[in-house]
C-alpha positions as CSV (number, residue, x, y, z in Angstrom):
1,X,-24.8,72.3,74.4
2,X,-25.6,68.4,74.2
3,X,-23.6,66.8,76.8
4,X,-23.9,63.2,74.5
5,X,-20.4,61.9,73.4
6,X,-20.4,61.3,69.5
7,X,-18.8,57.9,69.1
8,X,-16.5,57.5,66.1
9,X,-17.7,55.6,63.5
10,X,-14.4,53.3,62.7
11,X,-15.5,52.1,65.8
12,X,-19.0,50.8,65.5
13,X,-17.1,49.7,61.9
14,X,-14.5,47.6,63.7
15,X,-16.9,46.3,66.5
16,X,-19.7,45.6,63.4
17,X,-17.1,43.7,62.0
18,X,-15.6,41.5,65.0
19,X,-19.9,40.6,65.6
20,X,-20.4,39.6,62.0
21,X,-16.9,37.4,61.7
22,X,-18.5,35.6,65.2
23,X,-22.0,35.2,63.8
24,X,-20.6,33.8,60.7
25,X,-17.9,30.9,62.6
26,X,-20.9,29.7,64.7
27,X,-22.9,29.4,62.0
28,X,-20.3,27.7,60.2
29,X,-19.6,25.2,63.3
30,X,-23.2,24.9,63.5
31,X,-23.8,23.6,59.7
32,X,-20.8,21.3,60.1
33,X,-22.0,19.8,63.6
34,X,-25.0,19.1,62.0
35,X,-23.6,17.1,59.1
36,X,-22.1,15.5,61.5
37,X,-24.8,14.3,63.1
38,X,-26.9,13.6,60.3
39,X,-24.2,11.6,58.3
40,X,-23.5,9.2,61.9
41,X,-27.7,9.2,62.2
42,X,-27.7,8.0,58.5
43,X,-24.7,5.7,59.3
44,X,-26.6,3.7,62.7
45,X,-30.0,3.4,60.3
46,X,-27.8,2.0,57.2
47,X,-25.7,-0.8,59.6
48,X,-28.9,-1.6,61.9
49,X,-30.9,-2.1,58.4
50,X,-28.1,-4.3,56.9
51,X,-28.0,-6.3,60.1
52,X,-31.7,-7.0,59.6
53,X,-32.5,-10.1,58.3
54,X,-36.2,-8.5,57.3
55,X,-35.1,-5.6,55.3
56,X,-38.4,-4.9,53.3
57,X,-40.1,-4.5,57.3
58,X,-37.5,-2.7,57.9
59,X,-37.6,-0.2,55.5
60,X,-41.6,0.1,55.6
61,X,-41.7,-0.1,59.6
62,X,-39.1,1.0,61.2
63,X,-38.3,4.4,60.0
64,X,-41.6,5.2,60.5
65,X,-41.4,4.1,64.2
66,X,-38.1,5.8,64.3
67,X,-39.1,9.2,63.1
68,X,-42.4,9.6,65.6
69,X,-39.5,8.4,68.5
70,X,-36.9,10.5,67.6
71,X,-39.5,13.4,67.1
72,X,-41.1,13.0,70.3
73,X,-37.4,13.2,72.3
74,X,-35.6,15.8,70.3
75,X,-38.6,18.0,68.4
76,X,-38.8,18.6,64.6
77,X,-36.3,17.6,62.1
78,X,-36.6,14.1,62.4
79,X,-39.9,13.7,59.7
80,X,-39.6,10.8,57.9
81,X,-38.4,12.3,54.7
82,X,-35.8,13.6,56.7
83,X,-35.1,10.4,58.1
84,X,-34.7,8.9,54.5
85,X,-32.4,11.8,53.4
86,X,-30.1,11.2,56.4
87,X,-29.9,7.3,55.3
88,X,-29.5,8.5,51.1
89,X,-26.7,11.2,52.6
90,X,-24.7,7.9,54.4
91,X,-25.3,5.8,51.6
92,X,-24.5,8.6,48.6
93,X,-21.9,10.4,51.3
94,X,-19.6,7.0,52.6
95,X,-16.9,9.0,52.9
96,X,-17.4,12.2,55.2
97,X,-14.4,13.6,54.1
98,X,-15.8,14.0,51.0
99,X,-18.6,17.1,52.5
100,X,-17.8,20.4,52.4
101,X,-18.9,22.7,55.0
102,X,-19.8,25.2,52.4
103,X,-23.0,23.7,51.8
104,X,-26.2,23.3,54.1
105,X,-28.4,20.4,54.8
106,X,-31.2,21.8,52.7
107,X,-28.5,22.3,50.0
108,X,-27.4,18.3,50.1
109,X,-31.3,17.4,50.5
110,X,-31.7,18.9,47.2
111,X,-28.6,17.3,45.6
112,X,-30.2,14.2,47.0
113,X,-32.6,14.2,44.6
114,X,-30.5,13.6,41.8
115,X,-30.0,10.0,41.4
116,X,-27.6,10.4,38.9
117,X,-24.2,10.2,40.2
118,X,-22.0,12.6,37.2
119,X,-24.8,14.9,36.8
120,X,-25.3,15.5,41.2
121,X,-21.0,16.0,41.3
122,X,-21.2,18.2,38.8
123,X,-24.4,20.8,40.6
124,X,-22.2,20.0,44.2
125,X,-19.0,21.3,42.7
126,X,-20.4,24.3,40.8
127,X,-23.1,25.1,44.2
128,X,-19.5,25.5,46.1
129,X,-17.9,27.7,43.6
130,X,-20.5,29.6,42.4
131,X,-21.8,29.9,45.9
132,X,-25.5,29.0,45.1
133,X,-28.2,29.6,47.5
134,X,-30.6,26.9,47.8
135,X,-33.1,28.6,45.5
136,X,-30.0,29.1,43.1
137,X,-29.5,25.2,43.3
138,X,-32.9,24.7,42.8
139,X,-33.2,26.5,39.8
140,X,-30.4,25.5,38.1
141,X,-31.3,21.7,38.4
142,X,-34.5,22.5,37.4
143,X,-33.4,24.5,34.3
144,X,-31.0,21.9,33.1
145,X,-28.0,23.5,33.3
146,X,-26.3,20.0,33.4
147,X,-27.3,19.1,30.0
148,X,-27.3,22.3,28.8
149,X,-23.9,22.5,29.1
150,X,-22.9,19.3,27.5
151,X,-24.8,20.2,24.1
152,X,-24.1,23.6,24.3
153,X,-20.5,23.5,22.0
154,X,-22.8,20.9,19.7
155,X,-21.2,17.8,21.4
156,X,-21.3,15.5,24.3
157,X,-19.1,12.9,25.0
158,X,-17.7,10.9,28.1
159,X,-14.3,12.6,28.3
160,X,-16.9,16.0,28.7
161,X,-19.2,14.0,31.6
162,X,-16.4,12.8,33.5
163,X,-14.4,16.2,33.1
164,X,-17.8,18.3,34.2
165,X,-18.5,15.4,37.1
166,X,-15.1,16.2,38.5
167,X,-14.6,19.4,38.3
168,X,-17.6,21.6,37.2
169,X,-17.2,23.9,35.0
170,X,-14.0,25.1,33.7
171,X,-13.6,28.6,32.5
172,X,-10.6,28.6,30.6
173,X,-11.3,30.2,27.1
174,X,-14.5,32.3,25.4
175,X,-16.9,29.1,24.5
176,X,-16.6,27.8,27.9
177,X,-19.1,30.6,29.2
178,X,-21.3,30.1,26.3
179,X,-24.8,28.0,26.9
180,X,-27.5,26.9,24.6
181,X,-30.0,27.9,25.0
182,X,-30.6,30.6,27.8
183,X,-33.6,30.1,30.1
184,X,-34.9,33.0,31.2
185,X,-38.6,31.5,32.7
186,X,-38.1,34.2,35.4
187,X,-39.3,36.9,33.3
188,X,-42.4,35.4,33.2
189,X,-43.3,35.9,29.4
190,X,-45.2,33.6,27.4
191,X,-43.4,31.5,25.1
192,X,-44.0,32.6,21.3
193,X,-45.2,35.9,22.7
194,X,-44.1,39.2,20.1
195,X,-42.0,41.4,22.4
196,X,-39.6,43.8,21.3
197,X,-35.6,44.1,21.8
198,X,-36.2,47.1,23.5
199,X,-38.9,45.6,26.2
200,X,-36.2,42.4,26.4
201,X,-33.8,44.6,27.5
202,X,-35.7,46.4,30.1
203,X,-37.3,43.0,31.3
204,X,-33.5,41.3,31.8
205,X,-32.3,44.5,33.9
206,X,-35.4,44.8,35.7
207,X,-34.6,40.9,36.3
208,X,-30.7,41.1,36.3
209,X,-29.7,39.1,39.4
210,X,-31.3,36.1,38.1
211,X,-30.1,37.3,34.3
212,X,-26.5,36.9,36.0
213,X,-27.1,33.9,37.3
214,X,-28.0,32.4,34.1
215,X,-25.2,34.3,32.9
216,X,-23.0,32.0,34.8
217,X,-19.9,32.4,37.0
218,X,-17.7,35.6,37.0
219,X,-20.3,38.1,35.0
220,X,-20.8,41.5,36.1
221,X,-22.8,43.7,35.1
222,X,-21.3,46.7,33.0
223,X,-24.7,48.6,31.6
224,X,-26.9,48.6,28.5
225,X,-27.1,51.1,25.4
226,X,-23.3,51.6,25.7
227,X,-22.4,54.1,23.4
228,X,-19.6,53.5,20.8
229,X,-18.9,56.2,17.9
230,X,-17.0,56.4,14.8
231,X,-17.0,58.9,12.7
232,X,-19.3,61.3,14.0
233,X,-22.4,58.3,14.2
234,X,-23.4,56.7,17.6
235,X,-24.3,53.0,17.8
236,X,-25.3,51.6,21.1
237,X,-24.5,48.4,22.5
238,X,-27.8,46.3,23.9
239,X,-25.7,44.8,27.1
240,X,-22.1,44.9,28.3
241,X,-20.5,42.6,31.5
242,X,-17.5,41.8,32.4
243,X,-16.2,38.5,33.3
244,X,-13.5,38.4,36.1
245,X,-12.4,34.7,35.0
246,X,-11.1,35.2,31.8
247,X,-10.7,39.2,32.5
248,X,-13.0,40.2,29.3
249,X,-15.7,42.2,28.5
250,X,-18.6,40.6,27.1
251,X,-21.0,42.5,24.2
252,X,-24.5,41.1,24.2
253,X,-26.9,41.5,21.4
254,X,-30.4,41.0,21.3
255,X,-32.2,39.8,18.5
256,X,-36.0,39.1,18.9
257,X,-35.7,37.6,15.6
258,X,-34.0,34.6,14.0
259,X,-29.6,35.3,13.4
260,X,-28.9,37.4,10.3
261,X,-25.6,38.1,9.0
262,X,-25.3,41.4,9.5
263,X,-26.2,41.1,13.1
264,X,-22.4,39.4,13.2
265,X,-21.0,42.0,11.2
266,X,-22.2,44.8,13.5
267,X,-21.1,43.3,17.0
268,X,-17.5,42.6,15.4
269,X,-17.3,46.3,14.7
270,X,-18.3,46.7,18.8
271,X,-15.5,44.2,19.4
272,X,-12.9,45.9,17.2
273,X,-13.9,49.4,19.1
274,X,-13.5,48.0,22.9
275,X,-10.4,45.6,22.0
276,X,-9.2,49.8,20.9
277,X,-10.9,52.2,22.8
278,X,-12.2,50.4,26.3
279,X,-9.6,47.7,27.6
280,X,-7.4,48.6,29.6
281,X,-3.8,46.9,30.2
282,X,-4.5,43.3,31.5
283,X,-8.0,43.1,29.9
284,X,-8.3,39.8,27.2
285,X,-9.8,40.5,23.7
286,X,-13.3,41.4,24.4
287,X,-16.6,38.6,23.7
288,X,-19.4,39.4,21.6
289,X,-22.6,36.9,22.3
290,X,-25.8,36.7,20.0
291,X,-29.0,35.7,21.6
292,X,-31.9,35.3,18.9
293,X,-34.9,33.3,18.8
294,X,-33.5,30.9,16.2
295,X,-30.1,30.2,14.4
296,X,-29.6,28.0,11.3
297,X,-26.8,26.1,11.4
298,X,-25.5,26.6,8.0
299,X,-26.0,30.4,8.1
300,X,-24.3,30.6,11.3
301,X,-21.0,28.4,10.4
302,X,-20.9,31.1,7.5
303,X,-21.7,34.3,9.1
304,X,-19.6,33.2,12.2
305,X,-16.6,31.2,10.2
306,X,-13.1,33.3,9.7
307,X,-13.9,36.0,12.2
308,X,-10.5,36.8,14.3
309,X,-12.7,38.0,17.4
310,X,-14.6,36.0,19.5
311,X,-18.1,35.9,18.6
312,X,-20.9,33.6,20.0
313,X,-24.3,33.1,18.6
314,X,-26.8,31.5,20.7
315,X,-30.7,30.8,21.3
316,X,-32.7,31.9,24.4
317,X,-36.8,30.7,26.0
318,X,-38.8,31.7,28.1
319,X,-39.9,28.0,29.5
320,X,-38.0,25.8,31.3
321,X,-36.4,23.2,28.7
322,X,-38.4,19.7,28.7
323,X,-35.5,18.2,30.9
324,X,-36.7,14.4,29.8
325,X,-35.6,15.5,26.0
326,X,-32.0,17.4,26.6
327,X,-31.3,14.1,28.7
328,X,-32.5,12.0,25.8
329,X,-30.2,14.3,23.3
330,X,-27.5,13.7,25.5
331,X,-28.3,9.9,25.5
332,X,-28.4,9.7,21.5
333,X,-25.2,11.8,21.6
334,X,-23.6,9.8,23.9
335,X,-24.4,6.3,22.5
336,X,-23.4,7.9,19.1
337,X,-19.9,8.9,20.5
338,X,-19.4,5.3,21.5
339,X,-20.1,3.7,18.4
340,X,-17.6,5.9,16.4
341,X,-15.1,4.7,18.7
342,X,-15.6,0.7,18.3
């Protein structure tokens, strides 16, 4: 007979839990005594430079003589691009009550790089909420989201900047979770390439935290090829989520192909089964989304107009969206929108 003592597993699972809670407050203490310090490093380098009267020198000069010191005494962190992002953080940052302690100094180094004031609110605010990772950030700066999101209901217009600027985005009805288009560069296919629906499919599961990323805030993922029958015959959903926001489930089709009508008739018919069969008591009317290569316009408004369930039809790519024309689109819309209103 073993003379070991077996030791209950509640408690490794309560002590497992009292060390992770402490790791996670010093880390947290950590991150904000660091902001801290950068913000007050940024602060000294903005008031000596102002009290300068040779501020070009000082630019050129003295950082660099300041990052070899401050390197020398303390060890790395203090490069000179570091340097400058601690001055941009004081300068963009003046009010330190304005930080959050939910986001690193790698996050804010990356938000630094946006010089636009609406559009670096906007990636702060939905960082927080969405609880981006760095990379997440990264990639959704770099995909446009931004701008996406502002032509995505075929409109931009200030009330929509200042509204996204101060509080990110709002999920508060069906066509606020709708983008277009949908980026997915991280499946790594060449644009224009033939691939089938099938193969799509496979490529977006095999890919699906980064498909739920794009997705947006509050998707999970339900599964694909969900059967629904009707009279003896079996049709099959391509992908089904479910949004904890607006407490729906979401029907995605795939289309490899431009929108045809009769892809809109067949996802209503998956709508009008879930809204019977699948919800359950507190579920919303369930979302049907489209994602095709190409929509018309005019075919769309028609196949789409009158429908008493919410259906979305939208494009996707595989390359990253030329961000220099979606801000130019937004521009055009923008200046547009303030002409109509002289």
């Amino acid at each position: 007979m073993s003379n070991e003592m077996t030791i209950p597993q509640d408690m490794i699972a309560e002590i497992r839990d009292i060390m992770t809670s402490a790791r996670q407050n010093v880390a947290v203490q950590v991150n904000n005594e660091l902001l801290t310090a950068y913000w007050n490093i940024g602060r000294v380098i903005v008031e000596h430079e102002q009290g300068s009267s040779e501020r070009a020198e000082y630019g050129q000069g003295t950082l660099k003589e300041l990052s070899k010191t401050l390197t020398k005494e303390f060890g790395k962190g203090f490069s000179l691009s570091n340097i400058y992002n601690m001055r941009q953080f004081y300068i963009d940052y003046p009010k330190f009550q304005s930080l959050t302690g939910k986001l690193t100094w790698t996050h804010y180094c990356e938000l630094l790089t946006i010089s636009d004031k609406d559009r670096r609110q906007f990636y702060e605010k939905e960082c927080q909420r969405s609880a981006w990772s760095v990379r997440e950030l990264k990639r959704q700066i770099s995909t446009s989201l931004y701008e996406r999101l502002l032509l995505s209901d075929g409109k931009a217009n200030k009330e929509k900047v200042l509204e996204l600027s101060q509080k990110g985005q709002e999920i508060l009805n069906p066509a606020d979770i709708v983008k277009d288009p949908y980026v997915f560069e991280f499946l790594g296919i060449p644009d224009k390439k033939p691939i089938l629906e099938s193969e799509l499919e496979k490529a977006l599961v095999r890919q699906i935290e980064d498909f739920l990323l794009e997705l947006g805030r509050g998707f999970m993922f339900v599964g694909t090829q969900q059967r629904v029958t009707l009279n003896n015959t079996h049709y099959y959903v391509d992908m089904v989520f479910y949004n904890k926001e607006l407490h729906a489930y979401v029907l995605i089709e795939l289309k490899t192909a431009k929108l045809m009508p009769e892809a809109v008739g067949q996802l209503n018919m998956y709508l009008n089964y879930y809204a019977t069969e699948v919800n359950e008591e507190g579920d919303n009317p369930p979302i049907g989304i489209i994602l095709c290569t190409d929509k018309n316009n005019v075919t769309a408004e028609y196949a789409l107009g009158g429908l008493s369930n919410n259906i979305f039809a939208s494009t996707y790519t595989y390359v990253i969206p030329e961000k220099e024309k979606l801000v130019e689109q937004v521009k055009e819309v923008l200046d547009g929108w303030g002409e109509e209103t002289i």
